[in-house]
Residue frames relative to the residue before (quaternion, step in Angstrom):
aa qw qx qy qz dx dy dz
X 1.0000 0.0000 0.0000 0.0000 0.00 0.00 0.00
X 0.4434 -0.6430 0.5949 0.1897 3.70 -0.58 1.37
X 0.0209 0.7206 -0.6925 0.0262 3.48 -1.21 0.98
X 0.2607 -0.8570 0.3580 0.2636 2.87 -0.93 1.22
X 0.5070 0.6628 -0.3563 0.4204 3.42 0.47 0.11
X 0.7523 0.2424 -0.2659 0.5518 3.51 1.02 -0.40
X 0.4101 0.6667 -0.4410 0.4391 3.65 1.74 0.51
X 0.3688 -0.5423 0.6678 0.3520 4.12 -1.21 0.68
X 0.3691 -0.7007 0.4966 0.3551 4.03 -1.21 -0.10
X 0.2280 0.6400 -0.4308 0.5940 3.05 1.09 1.16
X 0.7456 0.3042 -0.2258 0.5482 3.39 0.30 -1.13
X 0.6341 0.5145 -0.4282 0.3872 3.98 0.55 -1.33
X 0.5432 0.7199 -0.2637 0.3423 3.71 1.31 -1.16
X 0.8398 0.2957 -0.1045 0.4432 3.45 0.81 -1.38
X 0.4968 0.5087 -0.4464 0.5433 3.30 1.79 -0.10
X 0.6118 0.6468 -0.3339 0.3096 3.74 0.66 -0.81
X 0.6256 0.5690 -0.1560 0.5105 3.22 1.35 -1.80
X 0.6883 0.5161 -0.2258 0.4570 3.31 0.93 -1.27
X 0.7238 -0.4621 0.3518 0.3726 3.99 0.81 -0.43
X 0.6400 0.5762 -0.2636 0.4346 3.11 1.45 -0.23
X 0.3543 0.8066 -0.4145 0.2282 3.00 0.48 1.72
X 0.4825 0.6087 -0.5004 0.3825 3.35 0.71 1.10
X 0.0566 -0.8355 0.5431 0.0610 4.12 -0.65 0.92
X 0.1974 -0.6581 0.7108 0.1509 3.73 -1.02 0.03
X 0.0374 -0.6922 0.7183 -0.0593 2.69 -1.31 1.32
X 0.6772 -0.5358 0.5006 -0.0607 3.31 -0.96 1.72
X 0.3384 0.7182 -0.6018 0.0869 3.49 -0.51 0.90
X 0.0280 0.8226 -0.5679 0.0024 3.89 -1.06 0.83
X 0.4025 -0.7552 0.4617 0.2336 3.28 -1.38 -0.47
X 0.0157 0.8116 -0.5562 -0.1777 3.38 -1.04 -0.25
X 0.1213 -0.8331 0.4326 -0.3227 2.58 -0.90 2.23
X 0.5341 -0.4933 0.5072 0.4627 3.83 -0.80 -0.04
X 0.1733 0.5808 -0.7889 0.1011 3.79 -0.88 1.15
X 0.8327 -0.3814 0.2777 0.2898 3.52 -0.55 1.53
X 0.7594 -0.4604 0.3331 0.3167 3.44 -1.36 0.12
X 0.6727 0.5132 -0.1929 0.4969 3.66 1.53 -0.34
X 0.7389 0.4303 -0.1982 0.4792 3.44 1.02 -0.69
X 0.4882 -0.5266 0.5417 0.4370 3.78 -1.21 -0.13
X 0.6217 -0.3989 0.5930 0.3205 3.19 -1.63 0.05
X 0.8341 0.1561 -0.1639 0.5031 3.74 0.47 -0.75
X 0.1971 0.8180 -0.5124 0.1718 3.52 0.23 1.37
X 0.6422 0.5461 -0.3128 0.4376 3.05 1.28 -0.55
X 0.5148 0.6277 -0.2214 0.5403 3.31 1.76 -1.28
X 0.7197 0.3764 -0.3418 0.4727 3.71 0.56 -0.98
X 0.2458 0.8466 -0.2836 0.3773 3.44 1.69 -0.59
X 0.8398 0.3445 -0.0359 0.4180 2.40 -0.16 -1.80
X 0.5216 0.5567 -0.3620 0.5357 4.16 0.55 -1.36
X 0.8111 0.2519 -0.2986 0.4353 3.71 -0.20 -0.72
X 0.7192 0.2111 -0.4606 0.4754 3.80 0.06 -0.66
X 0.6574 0.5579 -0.4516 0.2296 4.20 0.23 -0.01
X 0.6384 0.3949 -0.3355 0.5691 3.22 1.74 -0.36
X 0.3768 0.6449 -0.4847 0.4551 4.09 1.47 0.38
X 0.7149 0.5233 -0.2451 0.3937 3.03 0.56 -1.98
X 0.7062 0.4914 -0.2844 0.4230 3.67 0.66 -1.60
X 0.6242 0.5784 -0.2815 0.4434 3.67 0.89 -0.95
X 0.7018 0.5731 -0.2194 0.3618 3.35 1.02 -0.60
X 0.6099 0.4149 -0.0238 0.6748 2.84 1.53 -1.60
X 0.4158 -0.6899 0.5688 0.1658 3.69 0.41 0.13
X 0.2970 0.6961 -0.4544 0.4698 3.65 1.13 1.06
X 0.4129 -0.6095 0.5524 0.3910 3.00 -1.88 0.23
X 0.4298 -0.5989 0.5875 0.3337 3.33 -1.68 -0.20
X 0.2784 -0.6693 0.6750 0.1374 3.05 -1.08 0.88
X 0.5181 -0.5911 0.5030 0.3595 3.86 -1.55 0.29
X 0.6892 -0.5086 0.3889 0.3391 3.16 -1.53 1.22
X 0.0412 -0.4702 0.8418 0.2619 3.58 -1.59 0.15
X 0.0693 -0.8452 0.5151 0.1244 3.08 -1.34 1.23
X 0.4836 0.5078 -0.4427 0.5588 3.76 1.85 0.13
X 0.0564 0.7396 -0.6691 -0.0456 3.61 -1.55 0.90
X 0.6790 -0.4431 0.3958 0.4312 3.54 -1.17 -0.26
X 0.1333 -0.7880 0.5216 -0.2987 2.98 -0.20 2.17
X 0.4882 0.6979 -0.4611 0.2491 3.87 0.90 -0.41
X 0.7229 0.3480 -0.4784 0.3570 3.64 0.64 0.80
X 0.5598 0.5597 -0.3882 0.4719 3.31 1.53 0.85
X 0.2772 0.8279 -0.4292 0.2314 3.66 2.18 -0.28
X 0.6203 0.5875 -0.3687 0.3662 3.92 1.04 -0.74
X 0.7653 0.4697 -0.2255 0.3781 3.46 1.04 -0.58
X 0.4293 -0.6773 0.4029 0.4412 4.01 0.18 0.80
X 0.8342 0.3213 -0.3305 0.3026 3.40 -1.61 0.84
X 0.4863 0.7209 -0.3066 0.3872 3.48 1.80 -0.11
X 0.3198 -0.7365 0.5960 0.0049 3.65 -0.75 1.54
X 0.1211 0.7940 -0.5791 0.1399 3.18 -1.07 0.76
X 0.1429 -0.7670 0.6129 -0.1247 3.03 -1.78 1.20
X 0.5384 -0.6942 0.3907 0.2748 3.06 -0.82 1.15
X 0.3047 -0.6803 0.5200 0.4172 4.11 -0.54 0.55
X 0.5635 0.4522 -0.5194 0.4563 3.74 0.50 1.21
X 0.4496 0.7306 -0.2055 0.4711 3.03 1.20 -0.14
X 0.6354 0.4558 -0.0372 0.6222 3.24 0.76 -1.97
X 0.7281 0.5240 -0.3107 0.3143 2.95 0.07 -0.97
X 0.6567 0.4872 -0.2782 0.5040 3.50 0.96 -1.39
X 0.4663 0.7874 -0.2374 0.3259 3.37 1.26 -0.64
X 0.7006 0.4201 -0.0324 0.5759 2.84 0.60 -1.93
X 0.6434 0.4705 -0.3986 0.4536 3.75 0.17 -0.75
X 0.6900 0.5975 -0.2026 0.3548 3.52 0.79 -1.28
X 0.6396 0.4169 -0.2214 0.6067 3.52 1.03 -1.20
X 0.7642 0.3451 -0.4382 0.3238 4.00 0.40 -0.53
X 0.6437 0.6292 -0.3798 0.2135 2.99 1.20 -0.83
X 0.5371 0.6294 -0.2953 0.4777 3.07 1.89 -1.02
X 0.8510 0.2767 -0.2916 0.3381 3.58 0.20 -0.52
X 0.3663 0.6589 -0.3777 0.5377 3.42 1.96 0.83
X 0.7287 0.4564 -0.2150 0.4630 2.83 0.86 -0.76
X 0.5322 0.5516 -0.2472 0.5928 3.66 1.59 -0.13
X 0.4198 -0.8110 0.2240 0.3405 3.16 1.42 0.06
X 0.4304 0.6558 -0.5813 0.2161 3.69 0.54 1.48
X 0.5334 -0.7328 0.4172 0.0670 3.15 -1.23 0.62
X 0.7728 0.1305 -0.1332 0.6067 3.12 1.99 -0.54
X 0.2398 -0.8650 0.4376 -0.0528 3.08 -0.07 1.61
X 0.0697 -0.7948 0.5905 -0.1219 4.28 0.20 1.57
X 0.1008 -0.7427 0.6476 -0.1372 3.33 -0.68 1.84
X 0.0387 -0.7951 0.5927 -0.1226 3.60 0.03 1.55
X 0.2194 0.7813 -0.5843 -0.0090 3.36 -1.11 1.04
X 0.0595 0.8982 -0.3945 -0.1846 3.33 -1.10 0.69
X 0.2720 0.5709 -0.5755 0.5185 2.53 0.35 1.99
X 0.4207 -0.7833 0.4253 0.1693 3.37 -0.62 1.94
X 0.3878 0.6330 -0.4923 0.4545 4.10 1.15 -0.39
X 0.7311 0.5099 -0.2046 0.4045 3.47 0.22 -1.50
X 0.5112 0.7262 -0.3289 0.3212 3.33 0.39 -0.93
X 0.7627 0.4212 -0.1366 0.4714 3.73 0.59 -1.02
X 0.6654 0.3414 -0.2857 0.5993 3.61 1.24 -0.93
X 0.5470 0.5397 -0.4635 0.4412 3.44 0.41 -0.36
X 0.7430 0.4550 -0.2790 0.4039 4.02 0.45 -0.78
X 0.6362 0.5061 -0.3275 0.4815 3.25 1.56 -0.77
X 0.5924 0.4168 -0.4514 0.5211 3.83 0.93 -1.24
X 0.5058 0.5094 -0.5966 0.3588 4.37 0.56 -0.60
X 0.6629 0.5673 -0.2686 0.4082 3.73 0.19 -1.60
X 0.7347 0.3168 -0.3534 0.4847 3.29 0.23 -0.85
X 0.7018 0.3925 -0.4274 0.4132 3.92 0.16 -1.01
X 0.4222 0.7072 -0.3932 0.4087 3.68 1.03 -0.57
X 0.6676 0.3169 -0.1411 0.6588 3.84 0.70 -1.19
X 0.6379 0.5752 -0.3316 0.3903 3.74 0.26 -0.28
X 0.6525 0.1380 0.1760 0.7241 3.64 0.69 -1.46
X 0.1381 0.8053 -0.5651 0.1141 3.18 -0.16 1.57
X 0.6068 0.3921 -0.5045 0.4728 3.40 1.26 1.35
X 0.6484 0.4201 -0.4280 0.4689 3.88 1.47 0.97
X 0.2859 -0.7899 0.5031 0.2029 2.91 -1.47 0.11
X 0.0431 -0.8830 0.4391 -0.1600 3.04 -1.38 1.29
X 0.1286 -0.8672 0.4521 -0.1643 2.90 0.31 1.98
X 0.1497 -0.7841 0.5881 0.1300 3.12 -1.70 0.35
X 0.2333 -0.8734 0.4270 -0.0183 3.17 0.67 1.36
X 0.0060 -0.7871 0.5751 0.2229 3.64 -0.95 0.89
X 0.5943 -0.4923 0.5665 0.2890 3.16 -1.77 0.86
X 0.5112 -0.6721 0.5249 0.1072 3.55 -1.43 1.24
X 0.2294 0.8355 -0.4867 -0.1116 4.06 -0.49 0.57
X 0.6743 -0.5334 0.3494 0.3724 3.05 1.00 1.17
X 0.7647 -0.5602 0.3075 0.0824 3.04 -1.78 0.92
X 0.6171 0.4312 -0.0993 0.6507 3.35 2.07 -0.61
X 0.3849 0.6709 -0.6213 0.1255 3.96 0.63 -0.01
X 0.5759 -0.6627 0.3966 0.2682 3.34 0.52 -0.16
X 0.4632 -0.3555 0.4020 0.7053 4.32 -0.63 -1.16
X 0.7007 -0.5180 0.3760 0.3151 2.88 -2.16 -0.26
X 0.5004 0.6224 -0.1582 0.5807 3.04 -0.64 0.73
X 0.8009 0.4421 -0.1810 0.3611 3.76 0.80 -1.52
X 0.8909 -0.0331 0.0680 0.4479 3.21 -1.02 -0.76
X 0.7568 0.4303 -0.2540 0.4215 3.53 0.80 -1.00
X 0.4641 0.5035 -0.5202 0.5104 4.16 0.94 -0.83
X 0.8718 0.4142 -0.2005 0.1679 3.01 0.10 -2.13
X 0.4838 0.5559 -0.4811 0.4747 3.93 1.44 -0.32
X 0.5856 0.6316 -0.3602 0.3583 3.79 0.83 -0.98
X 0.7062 0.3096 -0.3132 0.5544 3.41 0.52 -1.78
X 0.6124 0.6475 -0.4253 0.1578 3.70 -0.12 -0.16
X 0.5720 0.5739 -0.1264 0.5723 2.82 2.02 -1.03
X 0.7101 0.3731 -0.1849 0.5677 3.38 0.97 -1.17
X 0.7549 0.2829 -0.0535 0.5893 3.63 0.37 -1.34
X 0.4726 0.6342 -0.6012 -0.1137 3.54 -0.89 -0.25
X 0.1205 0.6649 -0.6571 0.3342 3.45 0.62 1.06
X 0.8902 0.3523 -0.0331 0.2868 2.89 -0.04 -1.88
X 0.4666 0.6478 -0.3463 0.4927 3.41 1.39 0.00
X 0.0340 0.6985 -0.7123 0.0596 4.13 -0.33 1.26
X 0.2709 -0.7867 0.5496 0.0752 4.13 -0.04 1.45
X 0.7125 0.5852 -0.2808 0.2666 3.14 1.38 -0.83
X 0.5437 0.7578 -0.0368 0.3589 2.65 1.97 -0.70
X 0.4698 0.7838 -0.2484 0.3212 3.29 1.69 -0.61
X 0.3504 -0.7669 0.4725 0.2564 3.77 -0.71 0.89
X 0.7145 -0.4997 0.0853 0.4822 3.36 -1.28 0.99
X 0.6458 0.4954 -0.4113 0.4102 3.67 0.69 -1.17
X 0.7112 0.4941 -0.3420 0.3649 4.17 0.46 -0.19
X 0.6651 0.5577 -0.3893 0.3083 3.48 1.28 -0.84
X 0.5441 0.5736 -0.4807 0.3792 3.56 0.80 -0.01
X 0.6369 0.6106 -0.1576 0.4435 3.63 1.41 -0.88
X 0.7203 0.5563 -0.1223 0.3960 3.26 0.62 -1.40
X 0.5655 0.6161 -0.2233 0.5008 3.68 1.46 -0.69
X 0.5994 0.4948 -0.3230 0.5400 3.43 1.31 -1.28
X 0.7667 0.5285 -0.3150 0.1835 3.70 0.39 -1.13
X 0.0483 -0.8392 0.5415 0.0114 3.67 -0.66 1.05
X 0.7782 -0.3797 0.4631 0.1889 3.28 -1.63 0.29
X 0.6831 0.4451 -0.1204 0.5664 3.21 0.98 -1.05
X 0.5694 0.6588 -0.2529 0.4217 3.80 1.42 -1.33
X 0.6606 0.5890 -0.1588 0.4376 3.02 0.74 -2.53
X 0.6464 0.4942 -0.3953 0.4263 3.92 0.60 -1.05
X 0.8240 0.2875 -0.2026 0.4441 3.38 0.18 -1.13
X 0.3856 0.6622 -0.3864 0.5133 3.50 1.11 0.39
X 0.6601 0.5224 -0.1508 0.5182 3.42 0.98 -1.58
X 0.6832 0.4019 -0.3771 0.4791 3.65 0.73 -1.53
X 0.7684 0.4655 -0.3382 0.2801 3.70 0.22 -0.94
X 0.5744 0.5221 -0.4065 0.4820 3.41 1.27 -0.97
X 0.6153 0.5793 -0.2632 0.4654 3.83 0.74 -0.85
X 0.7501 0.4284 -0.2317 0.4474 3.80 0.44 -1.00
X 0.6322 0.4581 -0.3366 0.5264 3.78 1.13 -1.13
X 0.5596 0.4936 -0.4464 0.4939 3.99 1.10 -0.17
X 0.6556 0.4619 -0.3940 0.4491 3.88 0.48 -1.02
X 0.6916 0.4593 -0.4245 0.3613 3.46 0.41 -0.80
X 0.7136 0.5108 -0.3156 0.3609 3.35 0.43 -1.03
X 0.4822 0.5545 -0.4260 0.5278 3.61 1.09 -0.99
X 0.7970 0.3896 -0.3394 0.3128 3.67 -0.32 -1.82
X 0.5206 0.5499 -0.3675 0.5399 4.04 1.50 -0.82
X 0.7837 0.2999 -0.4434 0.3150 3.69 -0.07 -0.48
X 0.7205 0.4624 -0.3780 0.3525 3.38 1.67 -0.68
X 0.4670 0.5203 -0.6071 0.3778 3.74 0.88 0.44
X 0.8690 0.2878 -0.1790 0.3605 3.92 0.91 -0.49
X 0.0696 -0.8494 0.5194 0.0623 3.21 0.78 1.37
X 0.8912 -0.1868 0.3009 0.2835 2.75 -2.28 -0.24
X 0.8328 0.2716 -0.0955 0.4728 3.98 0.06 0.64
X 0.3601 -0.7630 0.3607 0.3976 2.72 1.91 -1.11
X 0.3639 0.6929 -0.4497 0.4305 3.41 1.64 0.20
X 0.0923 -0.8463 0.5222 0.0518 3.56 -0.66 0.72
């Protein structure tokens, strides 16, 4: 999997020329997730299902954005935030640049649910803009049981991915009923599905681009 950041532009150049023109770009947060989680789970989140997603799709990886539009988590110490004008200008800014570098399929992944909404609009809008790429914002699937935030489903994930950083014991009152269920073993297949319902959709929008020209 081609990363870009650890790529010379020389190399990004001949992978580009060569057909390699589809990138994920990663979006997370850092936020209050209760007494049990890190501040940057969503962000760490994010590193693992963008270099899944890209690995899948045979894409590059773009670098995480890892602050998002968090202002209903501001009560809890260590929470980052951006306005979803902000982000937004963001997002427009980072695709246009890497359109202009000459991809064509353009995979805005976030898992962080704030994000989620500006991310579809900056899609829509570049969508009417560049009306021979594509740019989607695909959401990742967590099943019917994820639980609150924070609950069973973040925390089965970081376990799998993180469990350093995972203190279960730690969990405020509204989580401890939740936080018991979550496992290592859970978080994985959590991860595969939240990760696979994103490939599909990406590979579905890229059989039906823009115009319908294929």
């Amino acid at each position: 999997m081609p990363v870009l950041e650890e790529m010379t532009s020389f190399e990004l150049r001949r992978l580009i020329d060569g057909g390699g023109r589809v990138v994920v770009v990663p979006f997370g947060s850092v936020e209050y997730h209760g007494g049990h989680l890190p501040l940057g789970s969503d962000a760490l989140l994010a590193d693992a299902v963008g270099a899944a997603v890209a690995e899948q799709l045979g894409a590059v990886l773009a670098p995480t954005f890892r602050v998002g539009c968090a202002d209903q988590h501001m009560a809890g110490a260590g929470t980052l935030m951006i306005s979803m004008e902000t982000l937004c200008g963001v997002v427009l800014a980072m695709a246009r640049s890497l359109i202009g570098h000459g991809f064509r399929v353009i995979v805005l992944v976030s898992t962080h649910g704030g994000n989620q909404g500006v991310l579809e609009r900056a899609a829509l809008e570049l969508s009417r803009e560049y009306r021979d790429v594509v740019v989607c914002a695909p959401r990742g699937d967590v099943g019917t049981d994820a639980g609150t935030h924070s609950g069973r489903w973040l925390t089965s994930v970081m376990l799998s991915l993180r469990p350093d950083l995972v203190e279960a014991d730690l969990a405020g009152e509204g989580l401890k009923a939740e936080v018991p269920d979550a496992t290592p073993e859970t978080g994985a297949k959590n991860l595969e599905r939240f990760v696979s319902t994103i490939v599909q959709q990406v590979r579905g929008a890229a059989q039906d681009p823009p115009g319908g020209a294929s």
